[in-house]
N, C-alpha and C positions, 0 to 999 in steps of 0.2 A: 566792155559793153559793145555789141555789134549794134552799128547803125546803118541806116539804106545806103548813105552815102559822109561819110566824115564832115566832106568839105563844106555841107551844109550847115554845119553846129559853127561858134565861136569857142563854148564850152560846153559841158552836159552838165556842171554842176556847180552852180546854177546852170539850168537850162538856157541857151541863146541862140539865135542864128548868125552865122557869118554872113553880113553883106559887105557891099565895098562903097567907096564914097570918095568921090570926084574931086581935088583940090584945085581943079580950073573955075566949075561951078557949080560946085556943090552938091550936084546928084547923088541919090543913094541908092541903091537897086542889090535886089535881093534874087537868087542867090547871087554872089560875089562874081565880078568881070575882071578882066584884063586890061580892059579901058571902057571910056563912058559912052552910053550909048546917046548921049543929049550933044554934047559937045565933041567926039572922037579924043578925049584925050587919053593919055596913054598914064597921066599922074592921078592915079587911083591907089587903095589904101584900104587893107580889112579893117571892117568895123563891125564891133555886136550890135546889134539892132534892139531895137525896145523890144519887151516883153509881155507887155500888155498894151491893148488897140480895143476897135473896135469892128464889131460884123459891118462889113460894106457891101456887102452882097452874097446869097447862099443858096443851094438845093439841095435838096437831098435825094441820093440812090437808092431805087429799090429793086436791083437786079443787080447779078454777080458781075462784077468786071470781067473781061475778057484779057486773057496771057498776054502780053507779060507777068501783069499786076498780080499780085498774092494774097490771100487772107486765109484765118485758118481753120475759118467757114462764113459763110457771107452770113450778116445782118442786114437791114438799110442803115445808113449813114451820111452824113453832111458835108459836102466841100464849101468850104465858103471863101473869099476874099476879105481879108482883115486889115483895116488902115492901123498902122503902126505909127503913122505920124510922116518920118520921112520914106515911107514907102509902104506900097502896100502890097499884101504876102497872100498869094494861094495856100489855104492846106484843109486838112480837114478837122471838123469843128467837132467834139469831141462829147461823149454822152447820151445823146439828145438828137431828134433829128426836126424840133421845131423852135427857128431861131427867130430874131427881131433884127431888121437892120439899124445897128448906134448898138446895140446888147456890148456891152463890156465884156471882155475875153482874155486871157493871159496863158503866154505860151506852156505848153507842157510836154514831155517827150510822152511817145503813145508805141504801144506796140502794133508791131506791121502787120508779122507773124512769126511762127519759129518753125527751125532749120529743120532736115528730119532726125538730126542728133542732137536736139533738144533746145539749140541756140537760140535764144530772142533776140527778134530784127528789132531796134528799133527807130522811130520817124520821127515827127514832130505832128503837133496837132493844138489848137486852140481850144480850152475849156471856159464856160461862161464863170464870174468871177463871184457873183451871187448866188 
C-alpha cells in the first residue's frame, strides 16, 4: 500500500499513527521526534497513538489547494484538530464538511490521490463514529 509518508502510521492494519512519547516527562507529540519538545530530552520512544478522539476544532475548504498538495479533483472538505487524549492531531475529517466540536471521530486511512499508473496515495483522516 503507498502511503504520503510511512513514518506517519504505527500500522495500517489496524490503522494508527506513529507518535513518540517523552520518558523524562511524559510528553506525547504526534508526528514522532527525536527528542521532546516540552523538556529537550533526547529519551523519547515510538508509540501508536489512540484511535479514536474528539473534533477540537475544524473548517472546511472550498477552493482547490494550491501545489504541492494533490487531489484527484477537488471537492470541499474539512481539516480539523482532533484531541486523542494524549495529544492532539491535525488531519482531515472525512465525509462530511459539517462538524460539531466534542463530535466523536476514529481514525481511518483515506485516499490522497492516485499515481498516473494507477497507484493509490494513501493518508490518514478522521470519520465521525456515529
Amino acid at each position: 500500500m503507498a502511503l504520503v509518508d510511512a513514518s506517519l502510521f504505527a500500522s495500517t492494519d489496524p490503522v494508527a499513527l506513529q507518535g513518540s512519547s517523552c520518558s523524562a516527562c511524559g510528553t506525547q507529540v504526534f508526528p514522532a521526534q527525536g527528542s521532546c519538545p516540552t523538556c529537550t530530552s533526547v529519551s523519547v520512544s515510538p508509540v501508536a497513538l489512540p484511535t479514536e478522539g474528539t473534533v477540537w476544532s475544524w473548517t472546511t475548504q472550498h477552493f482547490a489547494p494550491k501545489a504541492p498538495f494533490r487531489t484527484d479533483g477537488f471537492v470541499p472538505f474539512s481539516i480539523g484538530y482532533v484531541d486523542l487524549g494524549p495529544v492532539i492531531v491535525e488531519g482531515w475529517l472525512l465525509n462530511k464538511t459539517d462538524w460539531h466540536i466534542g463530535e466523536r471521530v476514529r481514525l481511518e486511512l483515506a485516499k490522497a490521490w492516485t499515481e498516473d499508473d494507477g497507484t493509490v496515495v494513501h493518508t490518514y483522516g478522521f470519520a465521525a463514529t456515529s
